[in-house]
N, C-alpha and C positions, 0 to 999 in steps of 0.2 A: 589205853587199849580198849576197855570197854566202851569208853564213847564213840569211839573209829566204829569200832561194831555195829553199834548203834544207829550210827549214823548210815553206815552201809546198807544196815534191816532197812531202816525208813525210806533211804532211797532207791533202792529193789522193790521196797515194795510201790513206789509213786510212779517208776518204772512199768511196772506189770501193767498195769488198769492200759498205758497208753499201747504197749503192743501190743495188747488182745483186740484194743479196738483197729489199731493197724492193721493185724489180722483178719478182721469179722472184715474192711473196706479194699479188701484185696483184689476180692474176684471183679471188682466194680475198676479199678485201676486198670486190671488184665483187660478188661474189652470185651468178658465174655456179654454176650447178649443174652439177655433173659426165656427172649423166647425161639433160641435157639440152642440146644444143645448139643448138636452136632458140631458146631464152629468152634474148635478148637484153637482159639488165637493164639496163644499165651499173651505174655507181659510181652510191652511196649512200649515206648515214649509220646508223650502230647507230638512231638514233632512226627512221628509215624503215621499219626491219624490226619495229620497236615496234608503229606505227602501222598498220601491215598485220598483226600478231599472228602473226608467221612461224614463232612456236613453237605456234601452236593450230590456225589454217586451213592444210594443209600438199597439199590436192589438189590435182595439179596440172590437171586438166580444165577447173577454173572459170574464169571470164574474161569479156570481154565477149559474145563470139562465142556462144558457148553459152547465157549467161542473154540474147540477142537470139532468139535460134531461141524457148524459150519463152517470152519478151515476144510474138512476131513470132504465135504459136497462142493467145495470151490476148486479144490484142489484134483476134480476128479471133472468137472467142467470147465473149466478157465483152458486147460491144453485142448480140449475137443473145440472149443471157440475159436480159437489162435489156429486151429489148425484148417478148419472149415473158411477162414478166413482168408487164411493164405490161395487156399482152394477156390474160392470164389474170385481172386486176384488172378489166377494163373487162367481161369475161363475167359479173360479179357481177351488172352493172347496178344501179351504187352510183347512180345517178339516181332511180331509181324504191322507192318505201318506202323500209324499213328496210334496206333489200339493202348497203349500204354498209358494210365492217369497219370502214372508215379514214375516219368522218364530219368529221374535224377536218384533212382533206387537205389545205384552202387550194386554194392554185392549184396545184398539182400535179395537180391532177384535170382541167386544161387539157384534157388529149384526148382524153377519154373520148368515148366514143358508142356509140349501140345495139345491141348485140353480136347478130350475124345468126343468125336461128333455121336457116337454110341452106346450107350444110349441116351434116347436125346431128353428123356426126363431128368439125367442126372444132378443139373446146375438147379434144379429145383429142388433136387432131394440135400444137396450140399448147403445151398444159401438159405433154405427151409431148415436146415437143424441150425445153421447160424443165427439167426435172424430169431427162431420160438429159444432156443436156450440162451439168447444175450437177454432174453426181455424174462425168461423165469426164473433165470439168476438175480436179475432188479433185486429180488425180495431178500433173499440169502445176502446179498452184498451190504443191504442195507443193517439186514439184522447182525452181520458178521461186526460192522462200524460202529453198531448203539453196544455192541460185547467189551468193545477195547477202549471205549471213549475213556472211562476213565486214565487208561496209560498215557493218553495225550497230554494231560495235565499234573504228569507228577515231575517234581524237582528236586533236586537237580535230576534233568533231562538223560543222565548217564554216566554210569560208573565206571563202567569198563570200556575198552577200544570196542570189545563186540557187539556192546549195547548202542555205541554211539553210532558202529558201521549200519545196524538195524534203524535207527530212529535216520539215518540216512537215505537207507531204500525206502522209510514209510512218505516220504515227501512224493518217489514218481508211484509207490504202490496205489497211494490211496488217490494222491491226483490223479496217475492214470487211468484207473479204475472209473473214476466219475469222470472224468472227461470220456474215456472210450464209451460207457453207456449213456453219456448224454446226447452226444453229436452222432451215436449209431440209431438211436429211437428220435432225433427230431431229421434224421436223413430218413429214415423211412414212412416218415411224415410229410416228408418235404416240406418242412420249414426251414426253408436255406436263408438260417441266420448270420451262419458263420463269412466270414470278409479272406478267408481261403480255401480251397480246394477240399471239402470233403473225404475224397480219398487218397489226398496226399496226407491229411492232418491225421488221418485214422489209420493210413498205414505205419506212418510213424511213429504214433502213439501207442501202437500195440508191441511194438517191438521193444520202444523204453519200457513200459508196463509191464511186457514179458520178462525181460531183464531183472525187474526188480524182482517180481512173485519169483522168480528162480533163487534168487538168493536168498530170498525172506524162507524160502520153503528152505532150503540148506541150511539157514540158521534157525528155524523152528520146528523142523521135523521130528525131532528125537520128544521134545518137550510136548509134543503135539501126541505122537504115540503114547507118551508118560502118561498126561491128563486123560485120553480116550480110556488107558488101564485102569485109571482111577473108580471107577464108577459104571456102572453096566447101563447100558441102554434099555435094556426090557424092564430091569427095575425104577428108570424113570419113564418110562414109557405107562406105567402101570400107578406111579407116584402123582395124589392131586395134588391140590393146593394145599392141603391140612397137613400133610407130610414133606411140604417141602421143607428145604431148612439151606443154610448159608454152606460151599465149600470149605476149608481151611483155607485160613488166608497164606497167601501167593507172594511171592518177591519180587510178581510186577503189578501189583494194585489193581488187579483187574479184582478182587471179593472187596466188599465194602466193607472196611471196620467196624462200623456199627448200623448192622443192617437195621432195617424198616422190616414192618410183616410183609409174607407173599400178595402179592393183588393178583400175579398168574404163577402158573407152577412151568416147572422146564417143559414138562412135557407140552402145555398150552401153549408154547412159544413158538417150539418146533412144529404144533400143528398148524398154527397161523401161520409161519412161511413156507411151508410147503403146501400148505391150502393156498397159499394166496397166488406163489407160483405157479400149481393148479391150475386154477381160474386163468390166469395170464393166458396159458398156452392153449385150456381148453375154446377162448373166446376170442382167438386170434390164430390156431393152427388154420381154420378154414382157409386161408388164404394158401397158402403153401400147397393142400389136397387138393381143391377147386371142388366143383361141382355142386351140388346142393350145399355142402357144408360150409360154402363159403357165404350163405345166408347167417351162419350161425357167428361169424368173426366179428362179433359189435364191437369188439378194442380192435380190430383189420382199420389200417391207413388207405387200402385204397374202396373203390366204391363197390360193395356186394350187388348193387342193382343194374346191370350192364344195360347199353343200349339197344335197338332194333335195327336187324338186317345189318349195313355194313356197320352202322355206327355198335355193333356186338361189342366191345373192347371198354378196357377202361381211361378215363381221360384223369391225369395226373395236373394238369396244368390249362388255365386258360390262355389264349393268345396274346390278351393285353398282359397275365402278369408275367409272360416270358418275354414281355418286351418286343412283341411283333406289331406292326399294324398291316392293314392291307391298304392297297391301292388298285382304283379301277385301270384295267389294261383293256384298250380298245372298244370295237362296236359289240361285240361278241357275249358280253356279260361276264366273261369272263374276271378273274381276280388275281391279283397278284402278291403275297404276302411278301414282307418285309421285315429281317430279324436282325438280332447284334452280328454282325459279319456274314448274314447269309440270306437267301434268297427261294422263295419257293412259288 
């Protein structure tokens, strides 16, 4: 019996030495980061940090808080876009002749109606908020996709039917997203690269796109208010770079496991895409106002320097690249142009 004892003392005590060092290598297992102490990780698995990619996404800014702030300004322009849109569609007066780009609408042509000849500024004021808010959302849109890149890349792709309905709508969300702001800013450039109808392709693309952000916004609305309560805005508004620090990490891998130091703070983030939006609108509304201001629109697609007497107007297009040529008619000097199906 005494050597059992014995034996027991020795091996408690060879015991000891290794769980304290256990111990002292714990917080290092947990994930906490050093130089943050706000990040509340707890314990997790080598395969956890896989799955959040904590050797590729390593910002620590991102989180839910932050990609809700730019959810919270899409979510409050993307219906004013869609709707202005629709609005700019019904001033075709696709009811009457041939006026119609998109004859094979269906019912989506639901609400269309007369587009009022009074006052006659209004297709300006309508296709003007269209047209500056698709191009100062650019910036927000983009910054909204560098917030969630990490959830593109984690695996397994979904746990549940809800997650999996989600990563479903992210296919037309994010597609249609970039497709509708690609081919809406090189249509108003007129770079007609596309090998189909511009306002067939964009009326339809807004409608699937609409589609998805409806759903996407019914399955992320609640989580979207959560995160916004998380954290107050005046106090990152007020927070630099010395005082940023990582969220708690998330159960969609958007906080990075083992963050990197700040390089910019949230609030530097938000001022760059709202500054940059800024800039967009302020250096392109000239178009839409006219007058002097439209000196000021150096990102404007068409030409701020008009011509003399009749030729006042702006010219979008030369003869040859629309596929015209002329031909001499008669003694008279006269001329006669020559186009794909027509004649002038």
């Amino acid at each position: 019996m005494a050597e059992t004892d014995h034996a027991a003392s020795h091996l408690g005590a060879t015991i000891s030495p290794i769980s304290q060092s256990l111990r002292r290598r714990e917080p290092l297992r947990s994930g906490r980061s050093a130089g943050h102490p706000d990040s509340r990780v707890g314990s997790r698995s080598p395969r956890a940090d896989t799955e959040r990619g904590g050797r590729r996404w390593r910002s620590p800014i991102r989180g839910p808080w932050l990609t809700s702030v730019l959810g919270l300004v899409l979510l409050v322009g993307i219906p004013v876009e869609f709707l202005t849109g629709l609005l700019s569609y019904a001033a075709y007066q696709p009811r009457v002749g041939a006026n119609d780009p998109n004859p094979a609408h269906a019912g989506l042509g639901f609400y269309l109606f007369n587009w009022l000849t009074d006052p006659s500024w209004l297709y300006r004021v309508t296709e003007g908020i269209h047209v500056l808010l698709g191009l100062a959302m650019v910036p927000v849109v983009l910054a909204k996709l560098w917030s969630v890149l990490p959830t593109l890349f984690t695996w397994p792709p979904a746990r549940t039917v809800a997650r999996l309905l989600e990563r479903i709508t992210l296919v037309f969300l994010v597609g249609g997203v970039l497709f509708e702001m690609t081919s809406g800013i090189l249509d108003i450039d007129y770079f007609g690269i596309f090998h189909f109808s511009f306002y067939t392709g964009h009326f339809y693309g807004a409608w699937i796109f609409v589609a998805a952000f409806a759903l996407h916004v019914g399955l992320r609305f609640g989580r979207m208010v959560t995160a916004l309560r998380s954290r107050s805005l005046r106090t990152e508004l007020r927070t630099g770079l010395a005082g940023t620090r990582s969220e708690p990490l998330d159960d969609l891998g958007l906080v990075a496991a083992t963050p990197d130091p700040p390089t910019i703070s949230r609030r530097g983030v938000l001022g760059l895409v709202a500054g940059s939006s800024l800039a967009v609108v302020v250096l392109t509304a000239g178009e839409t106002i006219g007058g002097v201001t439209r000196r000021l629109a150096v990102l404007g697609t068409h030409y701020r320097g008009l011509g003399v007497g009749p030729n006042d107007f702006p010219v979008n297009h030369t003869a040859e690249r629309r596929g015209s040529r002329r031909r001499r008619s008669g003694g008279n000097g006269g001329s006669r142009w020559w186009g794909p199906g027509r004649s002038a």
